[in-house]
ROTIZA-860711 format. One record per residue: residue in one letter; x, z negated, y of N, C-alpha, C, O in turn; residue number from 1; chain. Coordinates in Angstrom, 1 decimal. Atoms other than C-alpha are relative to their C-alpha. Layout:
NODE  res     nc1     nc3     nc2    cac1    cac3    cac2     cc1     cc3     cc2     oc1     oc3     oc2    n  chain
NODE    a       X       Z       Y       X       Z       Y       X       Z       Y       X       Z       Y  NUM      A
...
This chain:
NODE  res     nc1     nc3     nc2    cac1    cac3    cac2     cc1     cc3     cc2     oc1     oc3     oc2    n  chain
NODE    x    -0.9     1.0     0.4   128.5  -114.0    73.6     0.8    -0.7     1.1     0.6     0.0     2.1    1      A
NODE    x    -0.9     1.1    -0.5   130.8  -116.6    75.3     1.2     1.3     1.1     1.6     1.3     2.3    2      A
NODE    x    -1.0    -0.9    -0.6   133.2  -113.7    76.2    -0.6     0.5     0.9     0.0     0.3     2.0    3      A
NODE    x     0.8    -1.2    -0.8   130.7  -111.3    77.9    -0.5    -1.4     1.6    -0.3    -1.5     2.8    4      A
NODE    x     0.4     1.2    -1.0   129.3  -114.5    79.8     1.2    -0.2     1.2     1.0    -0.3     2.4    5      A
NODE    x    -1.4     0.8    -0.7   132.8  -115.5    81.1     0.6     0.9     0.4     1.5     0.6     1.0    6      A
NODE    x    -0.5    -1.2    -1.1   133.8  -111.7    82.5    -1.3     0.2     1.1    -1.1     0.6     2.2    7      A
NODE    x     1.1    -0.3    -1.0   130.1  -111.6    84.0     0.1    -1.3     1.2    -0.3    -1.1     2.4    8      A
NODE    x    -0.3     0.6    -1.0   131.0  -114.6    85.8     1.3     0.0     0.8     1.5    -0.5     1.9    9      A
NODE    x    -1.8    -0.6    -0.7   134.7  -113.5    86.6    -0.3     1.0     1.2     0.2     0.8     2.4   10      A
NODE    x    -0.3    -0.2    -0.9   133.7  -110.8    88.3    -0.9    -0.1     1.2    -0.6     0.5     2.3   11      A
NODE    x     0.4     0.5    -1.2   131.0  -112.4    90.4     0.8    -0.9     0.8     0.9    -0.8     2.0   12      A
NODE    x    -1.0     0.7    -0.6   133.5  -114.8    91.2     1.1     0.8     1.0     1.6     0.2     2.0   13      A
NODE    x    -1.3    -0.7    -0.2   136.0  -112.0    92.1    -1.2     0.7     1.3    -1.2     0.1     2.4   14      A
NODE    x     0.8    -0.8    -1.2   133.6  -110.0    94.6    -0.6    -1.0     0.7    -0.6    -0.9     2.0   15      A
NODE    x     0.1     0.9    -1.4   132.1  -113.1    96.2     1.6    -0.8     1.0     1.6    -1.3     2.1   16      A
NODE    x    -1.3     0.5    -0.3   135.7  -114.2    96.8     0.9     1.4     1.1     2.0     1.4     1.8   17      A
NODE    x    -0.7    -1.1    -1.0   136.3  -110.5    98.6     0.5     0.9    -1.0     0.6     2.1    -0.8   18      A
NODE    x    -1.3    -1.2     0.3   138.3  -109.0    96.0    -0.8     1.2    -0.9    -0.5     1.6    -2.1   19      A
NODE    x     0.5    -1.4     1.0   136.1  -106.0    95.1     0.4     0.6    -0.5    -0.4     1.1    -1.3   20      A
NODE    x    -1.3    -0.7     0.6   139.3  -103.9    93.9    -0.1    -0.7    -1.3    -0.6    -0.2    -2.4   21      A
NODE    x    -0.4     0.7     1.6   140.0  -106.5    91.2    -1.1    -0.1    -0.5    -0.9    -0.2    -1.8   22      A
NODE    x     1.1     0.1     1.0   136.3  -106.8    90.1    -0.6     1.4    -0.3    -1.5     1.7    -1.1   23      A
NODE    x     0.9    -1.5     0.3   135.7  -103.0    90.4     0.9     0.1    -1.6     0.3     0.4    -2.6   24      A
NODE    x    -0.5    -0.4     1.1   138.8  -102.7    87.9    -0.2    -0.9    -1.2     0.3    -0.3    -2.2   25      A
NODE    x     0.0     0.3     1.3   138.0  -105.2    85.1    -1.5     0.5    -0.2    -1.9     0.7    -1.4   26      A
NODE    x     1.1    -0.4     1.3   134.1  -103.6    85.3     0.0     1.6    -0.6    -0.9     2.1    -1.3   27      A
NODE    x     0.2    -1.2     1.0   135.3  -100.3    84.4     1.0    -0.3    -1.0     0.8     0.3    -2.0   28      A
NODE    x    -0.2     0.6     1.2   137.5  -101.9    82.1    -1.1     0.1    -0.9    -1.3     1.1    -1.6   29      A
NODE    x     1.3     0.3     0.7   134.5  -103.0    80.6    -0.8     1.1    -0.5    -0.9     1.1    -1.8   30      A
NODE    x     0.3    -1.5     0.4   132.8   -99.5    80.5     0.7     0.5    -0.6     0.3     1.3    -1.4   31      A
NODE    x    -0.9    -0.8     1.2   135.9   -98.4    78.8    -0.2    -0.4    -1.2    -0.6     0.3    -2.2   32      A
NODE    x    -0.2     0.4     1.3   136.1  -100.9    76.4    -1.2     0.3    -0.9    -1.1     0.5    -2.2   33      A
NODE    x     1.3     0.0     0.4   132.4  -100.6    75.9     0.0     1.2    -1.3    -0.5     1.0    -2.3   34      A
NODE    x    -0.1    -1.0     1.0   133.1   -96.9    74.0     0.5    -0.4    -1.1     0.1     0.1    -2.2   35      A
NODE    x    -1.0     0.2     1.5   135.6   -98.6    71.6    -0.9    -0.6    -0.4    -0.5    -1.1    -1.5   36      A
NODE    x     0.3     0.7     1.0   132.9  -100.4    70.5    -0.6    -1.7     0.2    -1.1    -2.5    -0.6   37      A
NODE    x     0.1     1.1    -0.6   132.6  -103.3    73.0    -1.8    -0.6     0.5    -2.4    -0.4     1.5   38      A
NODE    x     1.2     0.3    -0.6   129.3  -104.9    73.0    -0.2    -0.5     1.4     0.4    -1.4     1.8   39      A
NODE    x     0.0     0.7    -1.6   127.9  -105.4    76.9    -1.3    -0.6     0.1    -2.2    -0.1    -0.6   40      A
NODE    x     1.2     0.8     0.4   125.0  -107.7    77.3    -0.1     0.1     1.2     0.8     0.4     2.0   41      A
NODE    x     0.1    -0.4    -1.4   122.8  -107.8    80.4     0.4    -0.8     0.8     0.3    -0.2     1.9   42      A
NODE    x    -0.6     0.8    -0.9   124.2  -110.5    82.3     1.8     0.6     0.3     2.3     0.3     1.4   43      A
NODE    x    -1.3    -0.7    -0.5   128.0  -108.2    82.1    -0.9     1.4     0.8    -0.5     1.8     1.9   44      A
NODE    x     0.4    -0.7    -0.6   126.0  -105.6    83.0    -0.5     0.4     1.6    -0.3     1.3     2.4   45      A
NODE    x     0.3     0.3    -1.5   124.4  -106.6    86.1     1.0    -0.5     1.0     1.0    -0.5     2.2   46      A
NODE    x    -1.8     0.3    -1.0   128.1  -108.0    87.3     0.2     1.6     0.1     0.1     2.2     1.2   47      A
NODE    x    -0.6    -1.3    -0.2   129.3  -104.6    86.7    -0.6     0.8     1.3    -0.1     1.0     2.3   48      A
NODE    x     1.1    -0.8    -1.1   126.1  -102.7    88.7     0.6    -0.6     1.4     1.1     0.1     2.2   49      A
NODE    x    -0.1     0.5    -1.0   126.8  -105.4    91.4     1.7     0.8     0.5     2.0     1.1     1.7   50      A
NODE    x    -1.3     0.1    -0.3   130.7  -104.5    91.3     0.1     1.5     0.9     0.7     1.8     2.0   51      A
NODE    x    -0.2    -1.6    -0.2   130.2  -100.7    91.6    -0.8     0.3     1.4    -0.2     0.7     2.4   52      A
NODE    x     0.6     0.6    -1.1   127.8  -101.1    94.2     1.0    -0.2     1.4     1.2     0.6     2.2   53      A
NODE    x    -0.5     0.7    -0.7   129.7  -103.1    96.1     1.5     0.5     0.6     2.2     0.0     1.5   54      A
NODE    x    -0.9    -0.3     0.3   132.4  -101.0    95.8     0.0     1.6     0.8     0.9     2.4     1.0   55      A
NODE    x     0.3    -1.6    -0.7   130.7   -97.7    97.5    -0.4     0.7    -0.7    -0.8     1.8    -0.2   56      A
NODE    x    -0.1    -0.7     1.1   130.2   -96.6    94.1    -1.5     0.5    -0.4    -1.7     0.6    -1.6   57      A
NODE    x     1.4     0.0     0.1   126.3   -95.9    94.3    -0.4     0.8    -1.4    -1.1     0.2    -2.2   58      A
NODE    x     0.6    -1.1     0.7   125.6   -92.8    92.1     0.6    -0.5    -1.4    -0.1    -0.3    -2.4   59      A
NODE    x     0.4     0.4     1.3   127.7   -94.6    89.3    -0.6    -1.0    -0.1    -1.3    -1.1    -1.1   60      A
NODE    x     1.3     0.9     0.3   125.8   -97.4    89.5    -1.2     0.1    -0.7    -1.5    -0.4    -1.8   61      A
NODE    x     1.7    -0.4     0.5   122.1   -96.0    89.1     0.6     1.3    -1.6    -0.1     1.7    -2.5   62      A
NODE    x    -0.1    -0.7     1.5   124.1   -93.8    86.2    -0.1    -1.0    -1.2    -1.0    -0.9    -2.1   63      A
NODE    x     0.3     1.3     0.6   124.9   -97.2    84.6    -0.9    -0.4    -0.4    -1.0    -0.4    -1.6   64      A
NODE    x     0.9     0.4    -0.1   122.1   -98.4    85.1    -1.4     0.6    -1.0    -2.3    -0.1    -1.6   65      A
NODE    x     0.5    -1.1     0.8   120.3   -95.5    83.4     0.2    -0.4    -1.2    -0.6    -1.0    -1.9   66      A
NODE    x    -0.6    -0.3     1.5   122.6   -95.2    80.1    -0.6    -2.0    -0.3    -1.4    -2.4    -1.2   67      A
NODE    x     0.4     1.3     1.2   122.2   -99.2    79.7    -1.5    -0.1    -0.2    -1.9    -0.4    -1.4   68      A
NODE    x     1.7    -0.4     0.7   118.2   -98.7    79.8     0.1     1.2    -1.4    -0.5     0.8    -2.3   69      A
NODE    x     0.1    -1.0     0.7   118.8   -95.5    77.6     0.5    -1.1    -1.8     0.0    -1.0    -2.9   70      A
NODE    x    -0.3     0.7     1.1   120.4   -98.0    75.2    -0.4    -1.0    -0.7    -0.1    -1.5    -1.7   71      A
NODE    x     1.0     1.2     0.4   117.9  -100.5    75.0     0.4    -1.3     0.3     0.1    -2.3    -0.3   72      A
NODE    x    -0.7     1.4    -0.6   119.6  -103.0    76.9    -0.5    -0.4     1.4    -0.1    -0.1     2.5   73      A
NODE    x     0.6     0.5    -0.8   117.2  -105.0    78.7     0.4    -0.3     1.0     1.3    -1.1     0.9   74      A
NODE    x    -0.4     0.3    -1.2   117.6  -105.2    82.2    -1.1    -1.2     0.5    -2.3    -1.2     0.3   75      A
NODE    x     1.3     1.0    -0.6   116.2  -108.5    83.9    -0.2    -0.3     1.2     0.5     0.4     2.0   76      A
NODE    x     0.2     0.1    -1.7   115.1  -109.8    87.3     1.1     0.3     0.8     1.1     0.8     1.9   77      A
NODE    x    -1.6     0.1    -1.1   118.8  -110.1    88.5     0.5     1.0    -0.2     1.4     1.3     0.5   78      A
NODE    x    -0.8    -1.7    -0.4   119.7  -106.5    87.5    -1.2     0.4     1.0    -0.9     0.5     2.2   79      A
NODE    x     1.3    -0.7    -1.2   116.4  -105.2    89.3     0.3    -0.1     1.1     0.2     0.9     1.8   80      A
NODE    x    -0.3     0.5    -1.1   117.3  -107.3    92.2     1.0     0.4     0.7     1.0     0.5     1.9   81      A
NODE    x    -1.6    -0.3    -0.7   121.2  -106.3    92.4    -0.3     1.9     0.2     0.2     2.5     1.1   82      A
NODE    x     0.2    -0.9    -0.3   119.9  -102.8    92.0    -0.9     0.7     1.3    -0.6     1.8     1.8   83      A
NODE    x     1.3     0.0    -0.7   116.8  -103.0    94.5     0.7    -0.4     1.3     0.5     0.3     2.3   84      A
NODE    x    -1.2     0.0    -1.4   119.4  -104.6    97.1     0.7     1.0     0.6     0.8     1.6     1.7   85      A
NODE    x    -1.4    -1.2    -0.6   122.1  -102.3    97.1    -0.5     1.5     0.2    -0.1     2.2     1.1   86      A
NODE    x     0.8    -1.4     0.1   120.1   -99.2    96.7    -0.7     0.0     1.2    -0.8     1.1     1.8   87      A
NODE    x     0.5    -0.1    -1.4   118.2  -100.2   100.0     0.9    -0.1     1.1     0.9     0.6     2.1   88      A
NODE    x    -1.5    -0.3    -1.1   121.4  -101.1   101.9     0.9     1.0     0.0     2.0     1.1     0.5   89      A
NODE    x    -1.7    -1.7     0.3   123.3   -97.6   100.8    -1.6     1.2     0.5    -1.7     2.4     0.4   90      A
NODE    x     1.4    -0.8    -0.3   119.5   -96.4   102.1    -0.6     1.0    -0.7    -1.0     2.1    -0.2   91      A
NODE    x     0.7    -0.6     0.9   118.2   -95.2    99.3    -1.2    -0.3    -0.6    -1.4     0.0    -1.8   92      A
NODE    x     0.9     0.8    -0.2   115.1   -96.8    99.8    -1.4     1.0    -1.4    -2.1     0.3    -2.1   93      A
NODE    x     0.5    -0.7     0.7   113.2   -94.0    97.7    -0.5    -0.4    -1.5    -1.5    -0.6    -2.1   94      A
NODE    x    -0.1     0.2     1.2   114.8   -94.5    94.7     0.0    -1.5    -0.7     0.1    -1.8    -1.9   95      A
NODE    x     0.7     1.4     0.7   114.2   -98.6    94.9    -0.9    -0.2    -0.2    -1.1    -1.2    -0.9   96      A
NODE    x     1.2     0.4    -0.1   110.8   -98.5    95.3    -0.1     0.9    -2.2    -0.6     0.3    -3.2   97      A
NODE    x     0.0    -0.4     0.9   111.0   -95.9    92.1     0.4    -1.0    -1.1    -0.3    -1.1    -2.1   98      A
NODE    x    -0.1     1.0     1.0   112.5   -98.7    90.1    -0.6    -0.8    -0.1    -0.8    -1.5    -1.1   99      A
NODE    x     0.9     1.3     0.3   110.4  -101.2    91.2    -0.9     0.3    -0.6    -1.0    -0.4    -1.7  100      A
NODE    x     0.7    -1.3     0.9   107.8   -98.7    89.9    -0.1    -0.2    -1.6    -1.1    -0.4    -2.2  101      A
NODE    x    -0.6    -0.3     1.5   109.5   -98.4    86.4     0.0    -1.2    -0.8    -0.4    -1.3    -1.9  102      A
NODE    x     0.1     1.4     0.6   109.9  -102.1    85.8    -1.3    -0.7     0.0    -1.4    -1.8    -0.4  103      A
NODE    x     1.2     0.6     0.5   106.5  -102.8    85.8    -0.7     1.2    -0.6    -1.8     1.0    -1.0  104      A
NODE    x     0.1    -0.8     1.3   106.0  -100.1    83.8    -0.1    -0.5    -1.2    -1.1    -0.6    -2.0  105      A
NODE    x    -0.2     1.0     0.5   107.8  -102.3    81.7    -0.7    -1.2    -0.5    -0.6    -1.9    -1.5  106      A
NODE    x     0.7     1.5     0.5   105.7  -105.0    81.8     0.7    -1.0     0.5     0.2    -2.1     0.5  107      A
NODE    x    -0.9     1.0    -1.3   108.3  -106.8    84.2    -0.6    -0.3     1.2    -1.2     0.5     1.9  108      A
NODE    x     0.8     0.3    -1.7   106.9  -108.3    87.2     1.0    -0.3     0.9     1.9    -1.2     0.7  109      A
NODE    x    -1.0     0.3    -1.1   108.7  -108.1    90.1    -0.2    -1.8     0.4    -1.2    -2.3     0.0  110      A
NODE    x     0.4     1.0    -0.9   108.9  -111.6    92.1     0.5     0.2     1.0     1.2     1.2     1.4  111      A
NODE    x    -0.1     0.4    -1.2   109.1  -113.1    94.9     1.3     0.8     1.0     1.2     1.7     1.9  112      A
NODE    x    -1.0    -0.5    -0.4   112.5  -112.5    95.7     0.6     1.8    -0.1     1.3     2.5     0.6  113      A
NODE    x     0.3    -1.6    -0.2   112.1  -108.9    94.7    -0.4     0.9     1.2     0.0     1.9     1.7  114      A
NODE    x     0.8    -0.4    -0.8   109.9  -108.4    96.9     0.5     0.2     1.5     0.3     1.1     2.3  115      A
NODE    x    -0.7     0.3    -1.0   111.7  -109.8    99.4     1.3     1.1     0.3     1.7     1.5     1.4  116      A
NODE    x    -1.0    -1.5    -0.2   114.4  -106.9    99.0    -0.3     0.8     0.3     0.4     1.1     1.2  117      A
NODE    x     0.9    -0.9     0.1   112.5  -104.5    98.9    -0.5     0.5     1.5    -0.2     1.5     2.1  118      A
NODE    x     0.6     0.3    -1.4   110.6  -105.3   102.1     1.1     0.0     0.9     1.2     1.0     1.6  119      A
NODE    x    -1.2    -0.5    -0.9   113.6  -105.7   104.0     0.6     1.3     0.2     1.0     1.9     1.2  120      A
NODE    x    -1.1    -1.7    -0.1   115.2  -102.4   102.9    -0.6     0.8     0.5     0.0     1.8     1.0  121      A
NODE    x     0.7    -1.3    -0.3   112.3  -100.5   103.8    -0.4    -0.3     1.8    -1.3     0.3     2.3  122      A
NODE    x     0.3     0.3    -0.9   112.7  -102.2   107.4     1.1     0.7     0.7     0.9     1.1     1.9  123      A
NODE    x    -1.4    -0.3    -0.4   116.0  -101.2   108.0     0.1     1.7     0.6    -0.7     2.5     0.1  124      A
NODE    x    -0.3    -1.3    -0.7   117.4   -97.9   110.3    -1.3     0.2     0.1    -2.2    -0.6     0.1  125      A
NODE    x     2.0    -0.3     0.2   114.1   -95.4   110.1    -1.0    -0.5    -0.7    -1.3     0.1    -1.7  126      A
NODE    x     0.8     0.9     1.2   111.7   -97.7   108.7    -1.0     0.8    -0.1    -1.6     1.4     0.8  127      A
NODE    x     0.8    -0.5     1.1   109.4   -96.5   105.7    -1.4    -0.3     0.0    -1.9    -0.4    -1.1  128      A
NODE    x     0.9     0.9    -0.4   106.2   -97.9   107.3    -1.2     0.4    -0.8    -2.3    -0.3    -0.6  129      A
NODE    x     1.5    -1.0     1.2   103.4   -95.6   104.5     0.8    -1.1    -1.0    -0.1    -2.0    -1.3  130      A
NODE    x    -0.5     0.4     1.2   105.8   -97.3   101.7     0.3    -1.8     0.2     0.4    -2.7    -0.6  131      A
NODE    x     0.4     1.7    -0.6   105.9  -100.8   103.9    -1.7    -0.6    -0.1    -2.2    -1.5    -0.7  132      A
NODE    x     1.3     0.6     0.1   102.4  -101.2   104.3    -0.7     0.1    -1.1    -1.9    -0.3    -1.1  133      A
NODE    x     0.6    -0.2     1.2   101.8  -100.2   100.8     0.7    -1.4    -0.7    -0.1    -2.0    -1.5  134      A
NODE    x    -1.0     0.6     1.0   104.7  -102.6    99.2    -1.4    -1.6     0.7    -1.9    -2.2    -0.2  135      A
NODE    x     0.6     0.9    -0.8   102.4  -105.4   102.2    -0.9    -0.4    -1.2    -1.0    -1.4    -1.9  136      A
NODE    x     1.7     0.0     1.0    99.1  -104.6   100.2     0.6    -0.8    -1.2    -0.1    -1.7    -1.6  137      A
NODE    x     0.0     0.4     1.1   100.7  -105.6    97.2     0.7    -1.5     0.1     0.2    -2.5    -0.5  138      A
NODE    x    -0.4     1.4    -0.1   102.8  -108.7    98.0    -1.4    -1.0     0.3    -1.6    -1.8    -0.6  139      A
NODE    x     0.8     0.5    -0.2    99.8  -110.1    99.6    -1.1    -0.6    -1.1    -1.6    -1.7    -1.4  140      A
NODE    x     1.1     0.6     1.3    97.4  -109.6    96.5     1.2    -1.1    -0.9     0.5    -1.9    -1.6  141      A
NODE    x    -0.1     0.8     0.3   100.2  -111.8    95.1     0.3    -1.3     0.6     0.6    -2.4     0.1  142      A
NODE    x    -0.2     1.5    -0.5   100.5  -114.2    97.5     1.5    -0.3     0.5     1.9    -1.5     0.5  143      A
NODE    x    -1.0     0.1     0.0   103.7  -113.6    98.3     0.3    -0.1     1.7    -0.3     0.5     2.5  144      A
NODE    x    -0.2    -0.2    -1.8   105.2  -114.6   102.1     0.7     1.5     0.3     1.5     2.0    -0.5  145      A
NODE    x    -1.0    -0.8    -0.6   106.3  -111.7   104.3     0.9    -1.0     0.7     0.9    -2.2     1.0  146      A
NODE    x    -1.2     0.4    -0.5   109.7  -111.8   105.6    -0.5     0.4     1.8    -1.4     1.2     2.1  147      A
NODE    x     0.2    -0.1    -1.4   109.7  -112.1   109.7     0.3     1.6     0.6    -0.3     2.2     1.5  148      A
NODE    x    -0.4    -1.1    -0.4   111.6  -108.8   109.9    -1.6     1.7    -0.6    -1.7     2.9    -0.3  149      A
NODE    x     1.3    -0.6     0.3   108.1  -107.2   108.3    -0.7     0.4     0.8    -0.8     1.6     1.0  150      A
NODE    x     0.4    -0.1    -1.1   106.2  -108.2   111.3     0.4     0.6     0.7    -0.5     1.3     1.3  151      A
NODE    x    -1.0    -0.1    -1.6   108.5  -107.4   113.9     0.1     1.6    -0.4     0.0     2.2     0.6  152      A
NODE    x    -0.3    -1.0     0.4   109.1  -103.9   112.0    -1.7     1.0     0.1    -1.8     2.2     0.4  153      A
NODE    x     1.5    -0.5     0.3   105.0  -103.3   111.6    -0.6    -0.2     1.6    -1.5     0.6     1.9  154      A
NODE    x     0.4     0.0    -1.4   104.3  -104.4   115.5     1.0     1.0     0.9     0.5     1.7     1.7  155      A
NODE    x    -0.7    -1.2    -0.6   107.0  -102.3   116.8    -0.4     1.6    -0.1    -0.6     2.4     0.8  156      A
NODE    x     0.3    -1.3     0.5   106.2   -99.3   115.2    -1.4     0.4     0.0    -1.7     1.6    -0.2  157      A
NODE    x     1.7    -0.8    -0.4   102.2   -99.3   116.0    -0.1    -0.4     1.4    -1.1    -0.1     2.1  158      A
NODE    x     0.0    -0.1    -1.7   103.0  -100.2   119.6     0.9     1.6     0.2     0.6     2.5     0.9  159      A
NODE    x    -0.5    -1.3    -1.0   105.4   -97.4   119.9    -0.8     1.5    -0.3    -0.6     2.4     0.5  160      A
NODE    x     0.8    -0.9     0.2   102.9   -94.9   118.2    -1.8    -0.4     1.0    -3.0     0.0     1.1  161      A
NODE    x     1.3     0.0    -1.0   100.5   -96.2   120.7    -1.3    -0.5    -0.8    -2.4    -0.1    -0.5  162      A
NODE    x     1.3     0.7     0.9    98.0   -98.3   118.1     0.5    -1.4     0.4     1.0    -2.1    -0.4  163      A
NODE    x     0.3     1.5    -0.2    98.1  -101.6   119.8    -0.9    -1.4    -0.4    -0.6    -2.6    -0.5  164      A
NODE    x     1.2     0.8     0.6    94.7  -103.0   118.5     0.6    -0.2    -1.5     0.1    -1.2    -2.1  165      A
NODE    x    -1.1    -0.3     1.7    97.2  -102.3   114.8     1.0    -1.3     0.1     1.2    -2.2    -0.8  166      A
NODE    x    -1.6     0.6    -0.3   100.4  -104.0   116.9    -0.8    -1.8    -0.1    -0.2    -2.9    -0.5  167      A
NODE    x    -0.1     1.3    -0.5    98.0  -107.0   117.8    -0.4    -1.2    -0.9    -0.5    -2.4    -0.7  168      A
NODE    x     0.4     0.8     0.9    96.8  -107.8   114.8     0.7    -0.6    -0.8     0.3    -1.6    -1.3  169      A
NODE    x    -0.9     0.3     0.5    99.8  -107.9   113.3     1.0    -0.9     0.5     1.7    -1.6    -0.3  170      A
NODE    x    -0.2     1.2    -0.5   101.2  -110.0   115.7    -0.6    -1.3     0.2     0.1    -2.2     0.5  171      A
NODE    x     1.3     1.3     0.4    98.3  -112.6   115.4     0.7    -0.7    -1.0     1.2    -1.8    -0.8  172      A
NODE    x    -0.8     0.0     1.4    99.8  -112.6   111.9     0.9    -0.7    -0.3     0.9    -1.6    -1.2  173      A
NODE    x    -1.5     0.4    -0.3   103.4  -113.1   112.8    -0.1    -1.4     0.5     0.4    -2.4     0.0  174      A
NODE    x     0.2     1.2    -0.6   102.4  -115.6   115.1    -0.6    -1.6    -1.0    -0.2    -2.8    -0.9  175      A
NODE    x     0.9     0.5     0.7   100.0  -117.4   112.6     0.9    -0.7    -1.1     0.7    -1.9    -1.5  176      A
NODE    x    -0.7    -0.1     0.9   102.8  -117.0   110.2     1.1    -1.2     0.1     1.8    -1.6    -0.8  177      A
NODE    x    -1.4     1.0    -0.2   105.4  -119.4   111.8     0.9     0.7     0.6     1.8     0.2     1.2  178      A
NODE    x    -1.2    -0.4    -0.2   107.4  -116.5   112.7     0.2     0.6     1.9    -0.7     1.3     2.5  179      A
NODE    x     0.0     0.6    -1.9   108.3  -116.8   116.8     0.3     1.8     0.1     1.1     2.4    -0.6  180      A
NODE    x     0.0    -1.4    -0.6   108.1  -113.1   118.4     1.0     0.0     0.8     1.0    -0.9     1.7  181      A
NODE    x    -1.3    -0.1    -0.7   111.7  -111.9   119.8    -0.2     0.4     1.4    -1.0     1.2     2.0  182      A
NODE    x     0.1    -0.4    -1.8   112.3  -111.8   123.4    -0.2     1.8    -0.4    -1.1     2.2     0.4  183      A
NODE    x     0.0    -1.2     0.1   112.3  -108.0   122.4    -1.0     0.7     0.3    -1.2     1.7     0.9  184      A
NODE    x     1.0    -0.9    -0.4   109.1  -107.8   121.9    -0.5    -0.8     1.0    -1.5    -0.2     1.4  185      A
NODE    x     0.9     0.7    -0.9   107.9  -110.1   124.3     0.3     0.8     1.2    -0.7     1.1     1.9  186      A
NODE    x    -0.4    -0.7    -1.3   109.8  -108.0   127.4    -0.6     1.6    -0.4    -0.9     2.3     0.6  187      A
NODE    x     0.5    -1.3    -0.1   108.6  -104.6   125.9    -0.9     0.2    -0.4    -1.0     1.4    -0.5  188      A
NODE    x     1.7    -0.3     0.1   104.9  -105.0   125.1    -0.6    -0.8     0.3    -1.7    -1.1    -0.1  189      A
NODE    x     1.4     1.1    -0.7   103.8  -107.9   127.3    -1.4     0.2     0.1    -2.4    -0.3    -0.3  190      A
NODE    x     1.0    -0.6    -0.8   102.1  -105.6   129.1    -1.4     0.4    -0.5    -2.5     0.3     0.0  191      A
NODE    x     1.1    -0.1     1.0   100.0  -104.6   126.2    -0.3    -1.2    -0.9    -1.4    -1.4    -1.4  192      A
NODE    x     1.2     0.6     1.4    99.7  -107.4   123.8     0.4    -1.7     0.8     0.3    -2.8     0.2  193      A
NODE    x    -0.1     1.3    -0.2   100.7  -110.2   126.3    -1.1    -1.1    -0.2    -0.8    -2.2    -0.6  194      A
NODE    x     0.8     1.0     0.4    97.4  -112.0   125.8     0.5    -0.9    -1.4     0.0    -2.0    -1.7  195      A
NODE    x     0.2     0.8     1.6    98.6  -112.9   122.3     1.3    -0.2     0.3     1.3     0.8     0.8  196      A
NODE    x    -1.0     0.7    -0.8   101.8  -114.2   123.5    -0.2    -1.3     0.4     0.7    -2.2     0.0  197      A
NODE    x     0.8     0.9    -0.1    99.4  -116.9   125.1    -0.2    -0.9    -1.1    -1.4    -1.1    -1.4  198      A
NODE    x     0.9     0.9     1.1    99.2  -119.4   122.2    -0.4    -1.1     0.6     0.3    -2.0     1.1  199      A
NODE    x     0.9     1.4    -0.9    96.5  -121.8   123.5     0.7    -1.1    -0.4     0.3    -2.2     0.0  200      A
């Protein structure tokens, strides 16, 4: 209803504005009121997820997140997404790929911008490169762009395991792709993959 709409936009309002304190406390508000009786629909829901989240609050989050599936309270692209985000930046990369998993279980199809979370998260700190090149395989069958930080994450990591014919193909790729190879790598695998560096 009108009400639930107009706190789901309060407290995105309230956390893009900084003040995650005041949006953490109206969304457990909300979880309180919710016992008395308070219907929550998925658009307050996914403010809330984002709040707690946002807030350091990870484990209740994915609890959240749980009970409102348990309840039959459809989650849609933009909870997946707020979940799929935060869950990869609190590096819990495990348990996003697990939901991505679950929601097409569902019959939900990830998109684009899913994907795009996803992919990033699994780039970040020790990157996930069995669960990257797997997430690749599948964006690809839909057609989906990699993000530049893909590349740059998949050529690093088969140059530094010493698979260069891996690093070069991948950089072909990158290259092919639009996305410009960082002085990084250009000063620390000239030596091996400078030919492709060379764009005629």
């Amino acid at each position: 209803g009108p009400e639930s709409s107009t706190y789901a936009a309060l407290i995105h309002g309230l956390n893009r504005g900084g003040k995650v304190k005041e949006a953490l406390g109206i969304s457990e508000l909300m979880l309180r009121k919710k016992q008395d009786g308070l219907p929550l629909d998925t658009k307050i829901y996914t403010a809330i997820l984002n709040s707690l989240f946002l807030a350091g609050k990870v484990s209740d989050a994915v609890e959240t997140f749980e009970r409102m599936q348990a309840e039959g309270n459809v989650a849609d692209i933009m909870t997946y997404i707020v979940m799929i985000r935060n869950l990869c930046a609190a590096g819990h990369v495990r348990q996003a790929l697990d939901i991505k998993d679950g929601m097409i279980q569902k019959n939900l199809q990830p998109d684009a911008r899913l994907y795009l979370a996803l992919s990033r998260g699994l780039c970040v700190g020790s990157p996930h490169i069995e669960d990257l090149l797997h997430l690749v395989q599948e964006m690809r069958s839909k057609s989906y762009e990699l993000p530049g930080e893909v590349y740059l994450t998949l050529v690093t990591h088969f140059c530094s395991v010493g698979k260069f014919d891996d690093a070069r193909v991948w950089l072909k790729d990158m290259i092919s792709h639009g996305h410009e190879p960082t002085p990084y790598l250009r000063t620390t695998f000239s030596s091996k993959l400078g030919d492709v560096f060379v764009v005629g």
